[in-house]
N, C-alpha and C positions, 0 to 999 in steps of 0.2 A: 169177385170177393165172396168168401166163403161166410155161411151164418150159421147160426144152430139148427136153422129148420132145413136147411140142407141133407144134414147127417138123422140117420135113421135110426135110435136108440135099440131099437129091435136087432138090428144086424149086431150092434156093437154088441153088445149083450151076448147073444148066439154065435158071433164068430171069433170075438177077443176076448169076450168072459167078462169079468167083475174088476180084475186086476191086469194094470199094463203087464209088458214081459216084453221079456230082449233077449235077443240073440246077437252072439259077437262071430264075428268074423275077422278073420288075417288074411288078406290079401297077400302082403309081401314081408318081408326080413325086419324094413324100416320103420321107423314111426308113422304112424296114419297123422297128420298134418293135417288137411284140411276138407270138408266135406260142401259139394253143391247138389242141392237137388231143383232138376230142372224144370220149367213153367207148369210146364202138364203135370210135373208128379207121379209120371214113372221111371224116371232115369234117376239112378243115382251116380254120385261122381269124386272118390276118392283118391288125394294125392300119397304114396307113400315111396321112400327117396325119390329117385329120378324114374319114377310112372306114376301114369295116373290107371286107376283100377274104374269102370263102367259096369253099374250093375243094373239087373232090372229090379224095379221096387218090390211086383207082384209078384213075380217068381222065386226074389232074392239070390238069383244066380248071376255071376259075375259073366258078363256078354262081349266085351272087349278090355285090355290093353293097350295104354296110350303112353309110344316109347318115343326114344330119338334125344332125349337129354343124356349129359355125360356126367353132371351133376345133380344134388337134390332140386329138387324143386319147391320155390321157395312160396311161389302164388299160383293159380289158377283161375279164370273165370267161364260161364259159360253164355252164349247166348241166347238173347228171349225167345227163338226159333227153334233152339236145341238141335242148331244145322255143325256150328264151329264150337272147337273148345281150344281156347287161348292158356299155355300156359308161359313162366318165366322161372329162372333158377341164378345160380350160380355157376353158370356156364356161360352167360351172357347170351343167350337166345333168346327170341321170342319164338317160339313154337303157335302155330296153328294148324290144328289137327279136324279132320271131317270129324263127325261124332259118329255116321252111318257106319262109314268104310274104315276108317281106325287111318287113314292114308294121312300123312301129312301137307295141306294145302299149301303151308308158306312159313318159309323161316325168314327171319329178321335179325341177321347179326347186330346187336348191340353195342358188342367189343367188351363193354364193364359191367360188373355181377350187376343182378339183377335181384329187386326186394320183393314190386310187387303190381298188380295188372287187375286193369278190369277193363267191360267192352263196354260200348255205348249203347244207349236205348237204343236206336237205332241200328247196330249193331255193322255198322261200317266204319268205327273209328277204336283203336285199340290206343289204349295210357296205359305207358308201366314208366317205373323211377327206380333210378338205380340204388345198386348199395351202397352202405356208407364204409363195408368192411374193406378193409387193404388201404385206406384211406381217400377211398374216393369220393367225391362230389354227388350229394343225391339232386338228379336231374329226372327232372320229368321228357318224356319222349311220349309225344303222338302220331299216331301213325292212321293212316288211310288207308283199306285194305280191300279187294274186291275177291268174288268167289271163282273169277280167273287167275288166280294167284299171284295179285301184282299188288304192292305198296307204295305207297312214298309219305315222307316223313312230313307233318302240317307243321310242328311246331313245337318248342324246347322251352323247360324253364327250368333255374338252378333255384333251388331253396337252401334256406339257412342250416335248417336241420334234418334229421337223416327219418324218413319218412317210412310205416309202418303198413298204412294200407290205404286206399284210395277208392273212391265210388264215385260214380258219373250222375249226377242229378237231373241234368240234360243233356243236350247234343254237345253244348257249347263251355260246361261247369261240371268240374269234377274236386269231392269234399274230400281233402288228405286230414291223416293224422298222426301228430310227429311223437317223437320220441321226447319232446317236453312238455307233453299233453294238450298240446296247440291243436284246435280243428283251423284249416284253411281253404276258405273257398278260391279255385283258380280258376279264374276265366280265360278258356279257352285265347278267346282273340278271334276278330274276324277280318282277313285282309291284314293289311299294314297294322293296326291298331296293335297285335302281338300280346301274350300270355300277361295277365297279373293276376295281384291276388285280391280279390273283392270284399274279402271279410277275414278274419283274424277274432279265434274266440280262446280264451282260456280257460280251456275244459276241464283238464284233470291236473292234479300235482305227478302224474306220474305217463310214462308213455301209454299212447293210446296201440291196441293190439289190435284192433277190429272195429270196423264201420260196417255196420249191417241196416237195410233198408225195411222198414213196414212195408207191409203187403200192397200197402194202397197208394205207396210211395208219400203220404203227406207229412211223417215223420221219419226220424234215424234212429241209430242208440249207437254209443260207444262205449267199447270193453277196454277198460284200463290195468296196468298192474300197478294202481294206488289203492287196489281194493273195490272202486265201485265199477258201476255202469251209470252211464246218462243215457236220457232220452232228450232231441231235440227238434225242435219245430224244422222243414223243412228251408221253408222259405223266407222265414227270420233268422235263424236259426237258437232261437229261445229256447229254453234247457226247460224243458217240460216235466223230468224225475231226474231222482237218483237214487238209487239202488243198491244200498251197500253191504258191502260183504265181508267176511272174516281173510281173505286170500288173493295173491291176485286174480283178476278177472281177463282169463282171457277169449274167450268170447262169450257171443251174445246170439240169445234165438227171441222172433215176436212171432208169437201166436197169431195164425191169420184168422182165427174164429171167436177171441175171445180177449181178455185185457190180461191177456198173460206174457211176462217175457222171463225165458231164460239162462241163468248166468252158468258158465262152465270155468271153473277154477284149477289154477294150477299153484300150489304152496312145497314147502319143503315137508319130508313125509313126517316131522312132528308135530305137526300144526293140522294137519288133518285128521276126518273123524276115522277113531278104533274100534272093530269090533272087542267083544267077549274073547274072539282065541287070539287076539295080540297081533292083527293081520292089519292093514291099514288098505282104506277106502273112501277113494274123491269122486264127491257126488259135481250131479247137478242143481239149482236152485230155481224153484219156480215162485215169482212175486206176480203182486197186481201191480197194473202199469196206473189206476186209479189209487188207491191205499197205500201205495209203492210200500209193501210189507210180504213177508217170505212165508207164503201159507204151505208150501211140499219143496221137498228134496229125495232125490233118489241117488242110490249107491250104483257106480257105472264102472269105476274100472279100478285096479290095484297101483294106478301109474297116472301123473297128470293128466286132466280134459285139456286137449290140443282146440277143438272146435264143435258145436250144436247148434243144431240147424232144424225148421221144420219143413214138413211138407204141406203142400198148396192145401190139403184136407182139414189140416191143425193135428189130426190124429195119430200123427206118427214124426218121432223123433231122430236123429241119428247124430252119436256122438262119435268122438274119434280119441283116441288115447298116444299118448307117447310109447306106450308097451307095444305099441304096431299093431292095434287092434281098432276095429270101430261095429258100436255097436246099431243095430237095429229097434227103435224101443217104440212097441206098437201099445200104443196108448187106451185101457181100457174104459170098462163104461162105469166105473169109479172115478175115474176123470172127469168122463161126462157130464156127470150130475156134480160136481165138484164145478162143474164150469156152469153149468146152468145157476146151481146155488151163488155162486161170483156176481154172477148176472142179474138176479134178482135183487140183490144187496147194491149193487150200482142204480139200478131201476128204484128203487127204495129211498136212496140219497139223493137222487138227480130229483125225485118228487119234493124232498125235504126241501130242497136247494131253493127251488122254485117257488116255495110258499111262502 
């Protein structure tokens, strides 16, 4: 876990200046869909249609191509080793690809579209649920995988409603979240005993887009298109904030060095902010996860925010656009002190508190 006395106000200063700044990149034709960046923080990892684009952080040069679907791709995950990268589409595959050699270790016919995937802490258990388009059944599918490229399938479960995104809390529990803003805890099952669901919350009045984990795994937050974000306890799962906003929210970033988290919104182009020459421009939104109030917003693309994510440092952003663009946004040392001052003011009321 990263702190403030980690980062070195001197560099920031001298190598990023006073003011963030971003640089966008386009990879391919399609939309930029979705962004991971991995443990150590210099890999990044961009889905747009049916590839996923591999870049390096430092260098910011694209290092590999990650193909073999026939359709977009609808999820991705990667693992905590940053050995495998698991994706799914609307092709009904499960893809897993090296992340070294770009080779694909194991496919997984499915047979029915596919929504969306994530890997296990441990990283030998892959969950994806299917689509609910063409009328199908959203089912959860777990799978066993080893790095001799052999699977077989642990275990199945059908839910009510058609399922948005999912995250593994343990080896054994993975947190969905549906399209009627329901969070669901599924317990795995061990042996006979077989999949249920262990908790049941009513989160949002509108589909949940995104479950995103705190750095230290002891909270979540969920990006809705009712407008907000929550944040919630892990292991309770008690709704700790919310976050509201003028648009829908479709994802969410938490700052690993400091009580910030980020909303990325996507609205119809009248509802969002206009510059002076009549141009139209969807930001991002930075709140405190203590004051849950919106102290910075920055302008990122001409076309809805698809997904924003940090990196392991907190220092650097990376948003993704429907225009098929995703940007770079290296956070300066005006943040910095923005974060420290945050900090102090937390330090401040946590003394009130106490007296």
């Amino acid at each position: 876990m990263f702190s403030y006395q980690d980062i070195n106000p001197i560099s920031i200063e001298k190598f990023r200046g006073v003011n963030s700044r971003g640089t966008i990149f386009q990879p391919g034709l399609k939309s930029c869909n979705k962004a991971i960046v991995n443990a150590d923080g210099d890999l990044l990892f961009v889905s747009s249609g049916n590839e996923i684009y591999g870049y390096n952080l430092f260098t910011e040069c694209c290092f590999r191509i990650y193909t073999g679907h026939d359709a977009i791709i609808e999820d991705f995950d990667v693992d905590s080793k940053s050995n495998n990268l698991v994706s799914v589409g609307m092709a009904g595959t499960v893809f897993i690809h090296e992340i070294e050699t770009g080779n694909v270790l194991l496919t997984i016919p499915v047979g029915h579209l596919l929504r969306c995937c994530c890997i296990s802490p441990l990283n030998s258990m892959v969950a994806v649920v299917t689509s609910t388009q063409m009328k199908q059944e959203p089912v959860l599918h777990v799978y066993h995988f080893t790095q001799n490229g052999k699977s077989n399938e642990k275990t199945t479960f059908t839910f009510e409603r058609g399922i948005n995104s999912i995250m593994y809390i343990s080896d054994n529990q993975i947190v969905c979240g549906d399209v009627d803003g329901k969070l669901l805890l599924v317990d795995t099952g061990e042996g006979k005993k077989g999949p249920s669901i262990a908790k049941t919350v009513n989160a949002h009045r509108g589909p949940i887009n995104v479950i995103r984990k705190s750095w230290d795994g002891r909270f979540f937050a969920t990006a809705s298109a009712d407008t907000t974000a929550c944040t919630w306890e892990t292991e309770s799962f008690e709704k700790l904030g919310t976050f509201p906003h003028s648009f829908l929210v479709s994802s969410v970033a938490i700052s690993p060095i400091a009580n910030h988290i980020v909303l990325a919104s996507s609205a119809d182009k009248k509802n969002v902010a206009s510059t002076n020459f009549g141009s139209t421009d969807f930001t991002i939104n930075f709140f405190n996860l203590i004051f849950q109030d919106e102290f910075a917003s920055m302008k990122v693309f001409k076309s809805p925010v698809n997904d924003v994510v940090f990196t392991p440092d907190g220092m650097t952003l990376i948003a993704t656009s429907q225009e098929g663009t995703f940007m770079i946004i290296r956070l300066g040392d005006e943040y910095y002190q923005q974060c420290k001052a945050l900090k102090n003011e937390e330090e401040e009321l946590e003394k009130e508190t106490r007296q």
